[in-house]
Chimera marker file (.cmm) of the C-alpha trace (Angstrom):
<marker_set name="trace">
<marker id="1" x="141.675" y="103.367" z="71.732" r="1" g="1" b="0" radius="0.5"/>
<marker id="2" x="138.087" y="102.213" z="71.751" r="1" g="1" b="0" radius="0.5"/>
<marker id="3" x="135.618" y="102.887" z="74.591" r="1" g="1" b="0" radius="0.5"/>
<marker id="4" x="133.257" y="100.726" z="76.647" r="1" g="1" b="0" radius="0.5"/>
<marker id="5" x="130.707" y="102.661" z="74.763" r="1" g="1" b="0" radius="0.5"/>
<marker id="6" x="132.040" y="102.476" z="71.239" r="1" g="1" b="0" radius="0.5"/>
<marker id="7" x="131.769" y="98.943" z="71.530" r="1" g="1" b="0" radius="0.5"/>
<marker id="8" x="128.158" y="99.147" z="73.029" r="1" g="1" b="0" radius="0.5"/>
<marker id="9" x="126.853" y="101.173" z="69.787" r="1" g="1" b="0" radius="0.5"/>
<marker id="10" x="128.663" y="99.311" z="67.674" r="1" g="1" b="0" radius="0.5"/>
<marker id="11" x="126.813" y="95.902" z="68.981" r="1" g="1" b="0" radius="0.5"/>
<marker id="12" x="123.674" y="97.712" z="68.801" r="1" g="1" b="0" radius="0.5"/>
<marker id="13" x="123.823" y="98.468" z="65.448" r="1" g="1" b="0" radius="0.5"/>
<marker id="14" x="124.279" y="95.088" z="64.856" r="1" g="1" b="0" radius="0.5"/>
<marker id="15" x="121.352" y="94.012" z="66.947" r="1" g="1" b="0" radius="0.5"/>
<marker id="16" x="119.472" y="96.742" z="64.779" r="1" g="1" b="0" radius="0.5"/>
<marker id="17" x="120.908" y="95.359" z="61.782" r="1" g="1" b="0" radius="0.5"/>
<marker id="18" x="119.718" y="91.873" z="62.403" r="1" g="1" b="0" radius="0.5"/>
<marker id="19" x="116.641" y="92.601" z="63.440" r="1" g="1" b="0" radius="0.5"/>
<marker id="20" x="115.486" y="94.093" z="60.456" r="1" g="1" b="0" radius="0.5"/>
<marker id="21" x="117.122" y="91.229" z="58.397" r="1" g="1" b="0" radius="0.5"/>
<marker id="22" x="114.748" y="88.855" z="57.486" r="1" g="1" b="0" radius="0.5"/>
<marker id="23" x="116.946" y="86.126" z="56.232" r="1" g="1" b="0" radius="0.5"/>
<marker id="24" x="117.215" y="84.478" z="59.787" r="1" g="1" b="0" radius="0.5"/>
<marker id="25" x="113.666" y="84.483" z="60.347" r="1" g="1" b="0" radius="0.5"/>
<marker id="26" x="113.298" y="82.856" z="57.068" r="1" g="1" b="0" radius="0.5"/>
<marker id="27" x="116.229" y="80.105" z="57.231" r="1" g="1" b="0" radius="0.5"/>
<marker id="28" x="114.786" y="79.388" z="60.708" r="1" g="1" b="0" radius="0.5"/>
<marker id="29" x="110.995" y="79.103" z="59.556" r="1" g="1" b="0" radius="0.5"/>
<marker id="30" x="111.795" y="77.125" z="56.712" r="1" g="1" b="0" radius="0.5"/>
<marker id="31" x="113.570" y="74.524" z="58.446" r="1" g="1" b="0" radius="0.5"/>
<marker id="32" x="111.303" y="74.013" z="61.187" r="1" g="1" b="0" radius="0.5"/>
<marker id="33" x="107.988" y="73.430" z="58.328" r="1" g="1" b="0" radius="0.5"/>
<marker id="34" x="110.107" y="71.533" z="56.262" r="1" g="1" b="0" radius="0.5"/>
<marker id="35" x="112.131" y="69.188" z="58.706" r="1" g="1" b="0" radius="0.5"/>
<marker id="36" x="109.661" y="68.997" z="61.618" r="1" g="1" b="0" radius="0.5"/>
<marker id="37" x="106.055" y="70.418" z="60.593" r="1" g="1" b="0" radius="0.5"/>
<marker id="38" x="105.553" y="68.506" z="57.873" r="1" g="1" b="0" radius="0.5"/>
<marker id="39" x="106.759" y="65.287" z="58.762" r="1" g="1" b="0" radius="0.5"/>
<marker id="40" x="105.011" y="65.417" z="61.904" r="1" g="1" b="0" radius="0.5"/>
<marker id="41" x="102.159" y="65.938" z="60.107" r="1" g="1" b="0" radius="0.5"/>
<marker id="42" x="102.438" y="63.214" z="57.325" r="1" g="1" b="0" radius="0.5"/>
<marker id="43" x="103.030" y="60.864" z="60.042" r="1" g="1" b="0" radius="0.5"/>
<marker id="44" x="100.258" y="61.342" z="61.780" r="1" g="1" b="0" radius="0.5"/>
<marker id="45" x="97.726" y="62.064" z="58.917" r="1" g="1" b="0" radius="0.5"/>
<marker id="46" x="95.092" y="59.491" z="58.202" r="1" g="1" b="0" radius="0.5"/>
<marker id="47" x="95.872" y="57.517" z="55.612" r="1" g="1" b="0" radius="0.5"/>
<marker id="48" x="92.883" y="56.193" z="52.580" r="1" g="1" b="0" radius="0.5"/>
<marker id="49" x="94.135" y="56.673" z="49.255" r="1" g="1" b="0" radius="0.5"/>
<marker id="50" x="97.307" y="58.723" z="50.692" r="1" g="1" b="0" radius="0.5"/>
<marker id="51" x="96.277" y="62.076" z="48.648" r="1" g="1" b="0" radius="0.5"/>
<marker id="52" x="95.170" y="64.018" z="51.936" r="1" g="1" b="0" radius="0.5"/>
<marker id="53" x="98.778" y="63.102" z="53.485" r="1" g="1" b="0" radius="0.5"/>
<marker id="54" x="100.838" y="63.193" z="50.413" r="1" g="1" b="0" radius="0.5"/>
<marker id="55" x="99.470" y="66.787" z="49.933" r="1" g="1" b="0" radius="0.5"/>
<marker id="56" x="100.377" y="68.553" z="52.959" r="1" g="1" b="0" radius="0.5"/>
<marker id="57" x="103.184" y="71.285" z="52.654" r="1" g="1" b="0" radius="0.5"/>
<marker id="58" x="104.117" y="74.398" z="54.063" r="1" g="1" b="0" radius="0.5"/>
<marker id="59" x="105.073" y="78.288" z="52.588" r="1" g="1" b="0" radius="0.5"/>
<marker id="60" x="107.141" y="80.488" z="54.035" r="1" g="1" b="0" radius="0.5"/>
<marker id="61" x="106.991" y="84.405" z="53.487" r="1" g="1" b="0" radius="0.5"/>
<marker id="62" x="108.867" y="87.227" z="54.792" r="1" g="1" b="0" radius="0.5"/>
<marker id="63" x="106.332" y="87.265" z="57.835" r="1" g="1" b="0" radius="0.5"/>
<marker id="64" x="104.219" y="84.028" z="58.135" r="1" g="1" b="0" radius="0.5"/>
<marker id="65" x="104.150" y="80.464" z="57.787" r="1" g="1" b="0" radius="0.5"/>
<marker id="66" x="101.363" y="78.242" z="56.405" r="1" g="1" b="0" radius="0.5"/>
<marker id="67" x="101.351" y="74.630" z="56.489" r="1" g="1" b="0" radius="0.5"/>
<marker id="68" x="98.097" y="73.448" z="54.511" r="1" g="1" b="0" radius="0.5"/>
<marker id="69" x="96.992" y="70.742" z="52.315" r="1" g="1" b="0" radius="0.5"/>
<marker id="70" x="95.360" y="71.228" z="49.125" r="1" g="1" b="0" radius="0.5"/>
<marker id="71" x="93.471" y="68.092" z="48.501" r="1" g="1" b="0" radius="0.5"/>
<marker id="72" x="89.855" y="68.942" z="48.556" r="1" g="1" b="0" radius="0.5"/>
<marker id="73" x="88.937" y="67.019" z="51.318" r="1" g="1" b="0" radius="0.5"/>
<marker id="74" x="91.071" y="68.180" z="53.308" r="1" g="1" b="0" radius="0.5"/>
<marker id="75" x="88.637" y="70.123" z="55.495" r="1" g="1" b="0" radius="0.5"/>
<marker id="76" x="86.289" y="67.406" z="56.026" r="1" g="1" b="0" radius="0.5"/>
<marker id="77" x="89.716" y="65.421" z="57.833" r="1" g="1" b="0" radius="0.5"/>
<marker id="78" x="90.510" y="68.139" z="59.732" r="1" g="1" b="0" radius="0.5"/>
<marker id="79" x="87.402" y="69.569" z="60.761" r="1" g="1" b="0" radius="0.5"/>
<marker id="80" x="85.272" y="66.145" z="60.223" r="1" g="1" b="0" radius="0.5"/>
<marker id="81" x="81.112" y="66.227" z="59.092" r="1" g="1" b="0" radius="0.5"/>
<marker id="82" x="78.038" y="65.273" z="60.691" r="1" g="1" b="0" radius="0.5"/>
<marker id="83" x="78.905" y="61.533" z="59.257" r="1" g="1" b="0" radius="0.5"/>
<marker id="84" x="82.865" y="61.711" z="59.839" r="1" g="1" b="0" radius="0.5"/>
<marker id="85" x="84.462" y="62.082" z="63.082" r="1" g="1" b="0" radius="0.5"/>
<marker id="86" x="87.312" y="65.030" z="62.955" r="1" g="1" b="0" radius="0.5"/>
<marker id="87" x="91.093" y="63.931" z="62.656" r="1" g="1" b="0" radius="0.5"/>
<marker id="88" x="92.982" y="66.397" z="63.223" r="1" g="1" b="0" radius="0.5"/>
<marker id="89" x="96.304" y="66.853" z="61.540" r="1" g="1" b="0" radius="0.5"/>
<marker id="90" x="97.684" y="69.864" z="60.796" r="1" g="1" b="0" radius="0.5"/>
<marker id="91" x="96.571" y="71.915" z="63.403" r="1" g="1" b="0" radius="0.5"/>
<marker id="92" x="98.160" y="69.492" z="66.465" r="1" g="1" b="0" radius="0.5"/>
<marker id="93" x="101.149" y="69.549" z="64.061" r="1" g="1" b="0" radius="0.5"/>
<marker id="94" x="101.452" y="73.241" z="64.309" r="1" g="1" b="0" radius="0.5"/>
<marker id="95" x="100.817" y="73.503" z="68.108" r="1" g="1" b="0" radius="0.5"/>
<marker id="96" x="102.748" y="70.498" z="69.387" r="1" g="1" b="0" radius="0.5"/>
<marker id="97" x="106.044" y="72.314" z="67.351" r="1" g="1" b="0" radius="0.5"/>
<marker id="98" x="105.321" y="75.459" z="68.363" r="1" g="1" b="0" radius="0.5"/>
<marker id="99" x="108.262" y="76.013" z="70.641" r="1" g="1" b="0" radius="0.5"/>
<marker id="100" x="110.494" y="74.633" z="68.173" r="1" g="1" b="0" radius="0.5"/>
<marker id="101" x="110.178" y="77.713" z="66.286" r="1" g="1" b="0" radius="0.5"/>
<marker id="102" x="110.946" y="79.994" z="68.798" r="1" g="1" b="0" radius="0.5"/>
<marker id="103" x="114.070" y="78.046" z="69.459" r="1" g="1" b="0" radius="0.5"/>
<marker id="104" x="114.782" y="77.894" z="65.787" r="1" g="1" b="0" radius="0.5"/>
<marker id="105" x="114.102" y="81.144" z="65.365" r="1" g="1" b="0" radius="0.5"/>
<marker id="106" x="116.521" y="82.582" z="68.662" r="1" g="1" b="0" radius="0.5"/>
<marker id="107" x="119.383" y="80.354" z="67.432" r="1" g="1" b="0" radius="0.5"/>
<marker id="108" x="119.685" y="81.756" z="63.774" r="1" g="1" b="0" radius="0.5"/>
<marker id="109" x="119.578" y="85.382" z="65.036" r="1" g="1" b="0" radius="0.5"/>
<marker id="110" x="122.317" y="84.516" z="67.349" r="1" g="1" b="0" radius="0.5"/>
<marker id="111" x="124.302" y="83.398" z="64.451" r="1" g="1" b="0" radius="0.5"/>
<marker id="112" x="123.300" y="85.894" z="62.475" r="1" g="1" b="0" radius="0.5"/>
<marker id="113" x="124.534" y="88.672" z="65.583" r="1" g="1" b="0" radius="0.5"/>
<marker id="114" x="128.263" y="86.484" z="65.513" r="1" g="1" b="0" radius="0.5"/>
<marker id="115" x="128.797" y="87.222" z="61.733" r="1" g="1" b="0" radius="0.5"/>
<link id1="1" id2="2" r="1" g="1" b="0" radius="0.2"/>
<link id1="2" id2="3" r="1" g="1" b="0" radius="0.2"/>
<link id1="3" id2="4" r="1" g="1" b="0" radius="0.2"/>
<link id1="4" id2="5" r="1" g="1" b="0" radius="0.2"/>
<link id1="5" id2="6" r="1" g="1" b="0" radius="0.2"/>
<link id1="6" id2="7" r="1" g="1" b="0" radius="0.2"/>
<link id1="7" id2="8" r="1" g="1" b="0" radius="0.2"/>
<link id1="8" id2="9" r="1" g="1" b="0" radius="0.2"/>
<link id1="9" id2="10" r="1" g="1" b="0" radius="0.2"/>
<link id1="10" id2="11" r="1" g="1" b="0" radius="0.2"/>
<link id1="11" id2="12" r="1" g="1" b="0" radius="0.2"/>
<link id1="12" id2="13" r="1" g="1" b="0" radius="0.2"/>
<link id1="13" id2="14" r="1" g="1" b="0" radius="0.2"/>
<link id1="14" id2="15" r="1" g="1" b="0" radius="0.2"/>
<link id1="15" id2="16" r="1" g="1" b="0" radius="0.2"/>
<link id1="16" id2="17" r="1" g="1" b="0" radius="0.2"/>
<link id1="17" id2="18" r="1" g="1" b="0" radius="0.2"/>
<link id1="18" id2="19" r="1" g="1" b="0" radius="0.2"/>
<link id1="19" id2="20" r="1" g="1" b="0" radius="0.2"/>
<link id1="20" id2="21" r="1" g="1" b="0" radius="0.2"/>
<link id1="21" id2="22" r="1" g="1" b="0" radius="0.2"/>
<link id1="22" id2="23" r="1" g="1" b="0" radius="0.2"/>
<link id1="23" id2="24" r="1" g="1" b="0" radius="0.2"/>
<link id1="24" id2="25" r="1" g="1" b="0" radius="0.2"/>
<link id1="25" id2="26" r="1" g="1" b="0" radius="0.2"/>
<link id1="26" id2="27" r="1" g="1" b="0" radius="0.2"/>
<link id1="27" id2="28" r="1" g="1" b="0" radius="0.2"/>
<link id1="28" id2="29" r="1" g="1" b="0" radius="0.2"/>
<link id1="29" id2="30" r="1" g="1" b="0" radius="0.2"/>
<link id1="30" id2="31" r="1" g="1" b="0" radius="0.2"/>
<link id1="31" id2="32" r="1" g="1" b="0" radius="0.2"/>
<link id1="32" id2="33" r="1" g="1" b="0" radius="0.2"/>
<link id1="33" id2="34" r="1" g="1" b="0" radius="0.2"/>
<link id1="34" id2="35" r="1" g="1" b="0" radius="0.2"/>
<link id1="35" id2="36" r="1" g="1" b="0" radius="0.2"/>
<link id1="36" id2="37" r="1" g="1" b="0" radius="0.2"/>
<link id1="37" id2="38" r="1" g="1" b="0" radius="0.2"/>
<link id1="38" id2="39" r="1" g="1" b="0" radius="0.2"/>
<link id1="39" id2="40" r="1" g="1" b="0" radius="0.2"/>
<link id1="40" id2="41" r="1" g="1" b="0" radius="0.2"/>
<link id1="41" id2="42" r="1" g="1" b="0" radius="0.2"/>
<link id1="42" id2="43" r="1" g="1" b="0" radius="0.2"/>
<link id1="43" id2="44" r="1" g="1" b="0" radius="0.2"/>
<link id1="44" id2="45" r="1" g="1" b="0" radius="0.2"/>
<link id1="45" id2="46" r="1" g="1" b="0" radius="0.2"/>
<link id1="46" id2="47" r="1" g="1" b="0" radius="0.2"/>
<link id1="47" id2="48" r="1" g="1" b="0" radius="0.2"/>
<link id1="48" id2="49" r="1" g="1" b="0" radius="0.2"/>
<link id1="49" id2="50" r="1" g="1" b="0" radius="0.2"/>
<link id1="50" id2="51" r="1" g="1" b="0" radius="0.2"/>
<link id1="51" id2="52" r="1" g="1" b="0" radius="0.2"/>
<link id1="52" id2="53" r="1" g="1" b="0" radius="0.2"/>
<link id1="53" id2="54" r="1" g="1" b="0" radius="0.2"/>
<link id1="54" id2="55" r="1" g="1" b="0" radius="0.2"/>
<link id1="55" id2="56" r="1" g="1" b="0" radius="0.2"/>
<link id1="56" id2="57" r="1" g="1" b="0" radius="0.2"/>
<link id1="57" id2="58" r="1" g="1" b="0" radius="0.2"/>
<link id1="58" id2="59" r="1" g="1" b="0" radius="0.2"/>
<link id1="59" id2="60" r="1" g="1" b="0" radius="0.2"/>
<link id1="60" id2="61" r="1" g="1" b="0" radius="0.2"/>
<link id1="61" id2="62" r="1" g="1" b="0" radius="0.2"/>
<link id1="62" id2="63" r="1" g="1" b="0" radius="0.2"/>
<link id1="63" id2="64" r="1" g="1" b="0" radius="0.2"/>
<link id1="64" id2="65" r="1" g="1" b="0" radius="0.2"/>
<link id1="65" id2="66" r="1" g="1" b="0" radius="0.2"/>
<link id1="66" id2="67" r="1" g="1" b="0" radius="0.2"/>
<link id1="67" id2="68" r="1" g="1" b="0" radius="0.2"/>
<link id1="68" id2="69" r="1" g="1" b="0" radius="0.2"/>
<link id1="69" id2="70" r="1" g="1" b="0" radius="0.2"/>
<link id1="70" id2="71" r="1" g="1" b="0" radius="0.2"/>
<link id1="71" id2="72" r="1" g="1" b="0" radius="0.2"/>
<link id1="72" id2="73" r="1" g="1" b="0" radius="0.2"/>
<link id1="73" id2="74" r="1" g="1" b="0" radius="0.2"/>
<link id1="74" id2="75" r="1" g="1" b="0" radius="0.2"/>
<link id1="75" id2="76" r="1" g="1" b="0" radius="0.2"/>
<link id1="76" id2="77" r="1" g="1" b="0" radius="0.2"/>
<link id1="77" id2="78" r="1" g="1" b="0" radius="0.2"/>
<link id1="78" id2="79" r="1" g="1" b="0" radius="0.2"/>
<link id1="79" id2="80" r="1" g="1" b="0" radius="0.2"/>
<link id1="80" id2="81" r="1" g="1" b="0" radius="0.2"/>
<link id1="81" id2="82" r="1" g="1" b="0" radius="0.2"/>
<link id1="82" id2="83" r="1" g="1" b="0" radius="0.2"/>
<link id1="83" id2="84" r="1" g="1" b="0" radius="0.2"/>
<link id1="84" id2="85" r="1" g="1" b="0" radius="0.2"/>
<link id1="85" id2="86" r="1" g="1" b="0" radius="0.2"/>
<link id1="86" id2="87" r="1" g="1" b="0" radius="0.2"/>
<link id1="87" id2="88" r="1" g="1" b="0" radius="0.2"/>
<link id1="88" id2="89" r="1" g="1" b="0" radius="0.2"/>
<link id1="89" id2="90" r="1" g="1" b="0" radius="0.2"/>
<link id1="90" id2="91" r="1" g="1" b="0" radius="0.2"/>
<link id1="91" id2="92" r="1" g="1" b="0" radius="0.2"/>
<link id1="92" id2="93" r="1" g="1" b="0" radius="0.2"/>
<link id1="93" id2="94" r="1" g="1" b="0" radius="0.2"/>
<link id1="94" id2="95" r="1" g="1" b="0" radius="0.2"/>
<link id1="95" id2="96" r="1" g="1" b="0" radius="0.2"/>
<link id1="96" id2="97" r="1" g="1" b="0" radius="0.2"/>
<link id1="97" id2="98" r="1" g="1" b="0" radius="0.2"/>
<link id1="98" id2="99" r="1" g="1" b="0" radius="0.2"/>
<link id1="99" id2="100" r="1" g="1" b="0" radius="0.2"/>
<link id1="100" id2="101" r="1" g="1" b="0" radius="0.2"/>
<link id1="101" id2="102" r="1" g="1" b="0" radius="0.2"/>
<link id1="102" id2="103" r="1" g="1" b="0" radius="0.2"/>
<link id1="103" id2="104" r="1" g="1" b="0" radius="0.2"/>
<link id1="104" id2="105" r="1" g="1" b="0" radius="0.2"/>
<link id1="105" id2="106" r="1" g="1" b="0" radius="0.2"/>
<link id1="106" id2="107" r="1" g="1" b="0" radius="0.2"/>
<link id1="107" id2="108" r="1" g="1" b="0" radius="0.2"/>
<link id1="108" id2="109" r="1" g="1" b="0" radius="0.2"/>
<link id1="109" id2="110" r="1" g="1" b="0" radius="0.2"/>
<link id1="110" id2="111" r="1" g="1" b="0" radius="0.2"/>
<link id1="111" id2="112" r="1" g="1" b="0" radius="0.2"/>
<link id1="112" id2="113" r="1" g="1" b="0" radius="0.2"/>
<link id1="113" id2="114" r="1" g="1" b="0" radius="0.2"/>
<link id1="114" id2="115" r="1" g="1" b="0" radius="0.2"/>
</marker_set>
């Protein structure tokens, strides 16, 4: 027969388990740059020529997330110059999704805990 407290270690090491598996983190990172960062960006990047917006992507590791652009002007959108005003893209992209990730991030654990 199997104790109150058998079952407690047992979901512990689970916990453990998951928590040391990266692939939720991952799964749950790369969804939220891919299906809301980015878009949310594109859309509301400043559009010229369409190489600034066109250019922005995101890179997920193990422990971080970048969403960047690698057009070389990218900088002078963002950040602006004495001549330019700033527009601000990627950064309000980041913050306004923020919580997204967290949720993102809870919910694939959880499924990850249910295997």
């Amino acid at each position: 027969m199997t104790s109150g407290i058998d079952v407690m270690k047992r979901r512990i090491g689970s916990i453990k388990q998951a928590i040391h598996d990266k692939e939720p983190w991952k799964a749950a990172a790369t969804e939220w740059a891919e299906e809301i960062v980015v878009p949310y960006a594109k859309g509301i990047a400043p559009v010229d020529t369409g190489e600034f917006r066109d250019s922005i992507e995101s890179e997920v590791t193990d422990d971080q997330v970048r969403i960047f652009s690698d057009a070389e002007h990218a900088i002078w959108i963002e950040d602006g110059t004495t001549k330019a005003h700033a527009q601000p893209t990627i950064r309000p992209a980041v913050a306004k999704n923020r919580p997204k990730l967290s949720a993102l991030v809870r919910k694939r654990y959880r499924e990850r805990l249910q295997q």
